[in-house]
N, C-alpha and C positions, 0 to 999 in steps of 0.2 A: 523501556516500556512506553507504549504510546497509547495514544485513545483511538486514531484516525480519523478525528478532526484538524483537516488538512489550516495550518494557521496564515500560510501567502504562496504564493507561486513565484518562484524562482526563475531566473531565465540562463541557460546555459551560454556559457563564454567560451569554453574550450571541453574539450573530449579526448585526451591525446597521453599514450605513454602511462597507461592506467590512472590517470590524472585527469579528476573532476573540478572544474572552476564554474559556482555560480553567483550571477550576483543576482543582490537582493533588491527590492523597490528601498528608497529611501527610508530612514528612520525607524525600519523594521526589527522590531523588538527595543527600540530605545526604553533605556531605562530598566534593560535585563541583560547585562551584557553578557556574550558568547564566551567562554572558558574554551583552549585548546585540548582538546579528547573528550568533549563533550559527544554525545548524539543526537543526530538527526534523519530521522527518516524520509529520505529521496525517492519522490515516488514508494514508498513504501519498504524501502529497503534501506536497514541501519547501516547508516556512514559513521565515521569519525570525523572530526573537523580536526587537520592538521596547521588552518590557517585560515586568518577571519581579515585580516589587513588589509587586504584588497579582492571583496570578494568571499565569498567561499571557498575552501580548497579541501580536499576530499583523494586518499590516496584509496586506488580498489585492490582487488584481486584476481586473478584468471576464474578464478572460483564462483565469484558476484557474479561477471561478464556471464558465464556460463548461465548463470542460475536466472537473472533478473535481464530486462530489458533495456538494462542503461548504457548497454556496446551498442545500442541504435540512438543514441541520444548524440545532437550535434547542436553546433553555435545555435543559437534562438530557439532550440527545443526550450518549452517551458514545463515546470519541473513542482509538484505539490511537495512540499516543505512541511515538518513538523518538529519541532525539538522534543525529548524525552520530557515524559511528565513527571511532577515531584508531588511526593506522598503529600496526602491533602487534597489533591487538586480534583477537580470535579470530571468525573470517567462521564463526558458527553455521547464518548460513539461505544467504543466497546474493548477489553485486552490486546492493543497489539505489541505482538515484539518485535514487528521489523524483519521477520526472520520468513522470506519469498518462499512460499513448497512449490513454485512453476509459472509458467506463462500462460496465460490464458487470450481470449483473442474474441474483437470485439465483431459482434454476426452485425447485427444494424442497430442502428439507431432511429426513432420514430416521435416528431414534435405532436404531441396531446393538448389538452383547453390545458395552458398553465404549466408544463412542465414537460419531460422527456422519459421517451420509455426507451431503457437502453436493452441487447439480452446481449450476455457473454457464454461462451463456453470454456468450459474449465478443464487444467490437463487432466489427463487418464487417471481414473484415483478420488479425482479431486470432487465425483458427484456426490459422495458416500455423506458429504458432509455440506450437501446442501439444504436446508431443511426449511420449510416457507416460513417467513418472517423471522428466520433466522441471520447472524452476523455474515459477512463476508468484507475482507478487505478489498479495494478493485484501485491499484496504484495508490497505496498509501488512504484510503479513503473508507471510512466504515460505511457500509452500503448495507440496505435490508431486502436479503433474498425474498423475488415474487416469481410463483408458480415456476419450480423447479421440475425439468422432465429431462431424465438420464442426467447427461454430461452441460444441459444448456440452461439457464436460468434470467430474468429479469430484473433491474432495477429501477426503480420511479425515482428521476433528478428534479429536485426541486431548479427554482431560479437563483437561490444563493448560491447553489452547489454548483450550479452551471454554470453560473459566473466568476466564480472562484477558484473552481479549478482546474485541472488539466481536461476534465471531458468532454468539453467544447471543442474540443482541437481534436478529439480521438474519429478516424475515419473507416470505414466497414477495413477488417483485415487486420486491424493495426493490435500488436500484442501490449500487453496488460501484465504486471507481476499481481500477482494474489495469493492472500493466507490467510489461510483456513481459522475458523473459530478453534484458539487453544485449548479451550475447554472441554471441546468436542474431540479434539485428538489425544486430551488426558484419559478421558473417560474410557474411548473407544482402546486405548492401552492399557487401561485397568480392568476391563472388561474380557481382555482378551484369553484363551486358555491355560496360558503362561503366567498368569495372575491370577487366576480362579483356581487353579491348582496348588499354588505356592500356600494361598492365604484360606483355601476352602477344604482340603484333602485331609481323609481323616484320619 
């Protein structure tokens, strides 16, 4: 479980033979060390760490590749980092699990007095659960949807956020993993008629 407060950026070292290598800025999380099978979420998609000794090291799946954005990821792509959060800890952005429903892709980008107004559009499906001022992840990153219409939606980047993470580097075109507010795919399954039947019929 993550919040999507992305906590450093990551720089990619290798891509190769389903094997993730990243290394980290210096002294990154000193004085919390990494445990092997731990998690972290890569761009927003839950890895395991199978090796912390030089580097990050990260085994995927045909699965991931398919799913997420990281079979485009090469030497110096840089990469939002977040390790699972531990009960107690302060929920800054919002539930995430790490767990990508599709690629999304970014329309433009536009510099405002103070900040950036990014809009994405979201895969097929993925508008049902747009809702203004509501969660979305965008690469690992809790974001607050503005002015949602159909499948395309906006979000307002501060200067932390733009200096921090991956979305400085993001260019008109370029694809995005994203996942949907949990809450909202609980409810809208509880809601559904296969569940109003079960728990409502008389």
């Amino acid at each position: 479980m993550f919040t999507g407060l992305v906590q450093t950026l990551g720089t990619v070292r290798s891509m190769e033979n389903l094997h993730l290598v990243i290394d980290l800025p210096l002294d990154t999380w000193k004085g919390d060390p990494l445990a092997i099978g731990e998690s972290i979420a890569v761009n927003g998609c839950c890895l395991t760490v199978v090796s912390f000794d030089d580097g990050l090291h990260f085994d995927l799946s045909e699965e991931t590749l398919r799913r997420t954005s990281l079979g485009s990821l090469e030497s110096g792509s840089k990469v939002n980092l977040e390790r699972a959060m531990r009960i107690g800890d302060r929920l800054g952005g919002h539930i995430v699990q790490g767990h990508v429903d599709g690629l999304g892709k970014l329309l433009w980008v536009s510099q405002e007095a103070g900040s950036w107004l990014m809009r994405f559009a979201v895969p097929t499906g993925g508008e049902r659960y747009l809702i203004d001022k509501g969660s979305v992840t965008v690469d690992g990153i809790s974001l607050t949807v503005v002015k949602p219409e159909g499948n395309e939606f906006d979000v307002a980047i501060i200067p932390h956020t733009w200096e921090n993470t991956n979305l400085s580097r993001l260019q008109k075109g370029d694809l995005v993993n994203m996942e949907f507010d949990v809450l909202a795919k609980h409810v809208e399954k509880l809601m559904s008629m296969e569940y109003l039947d079960r728990f409502f019929s008389p």
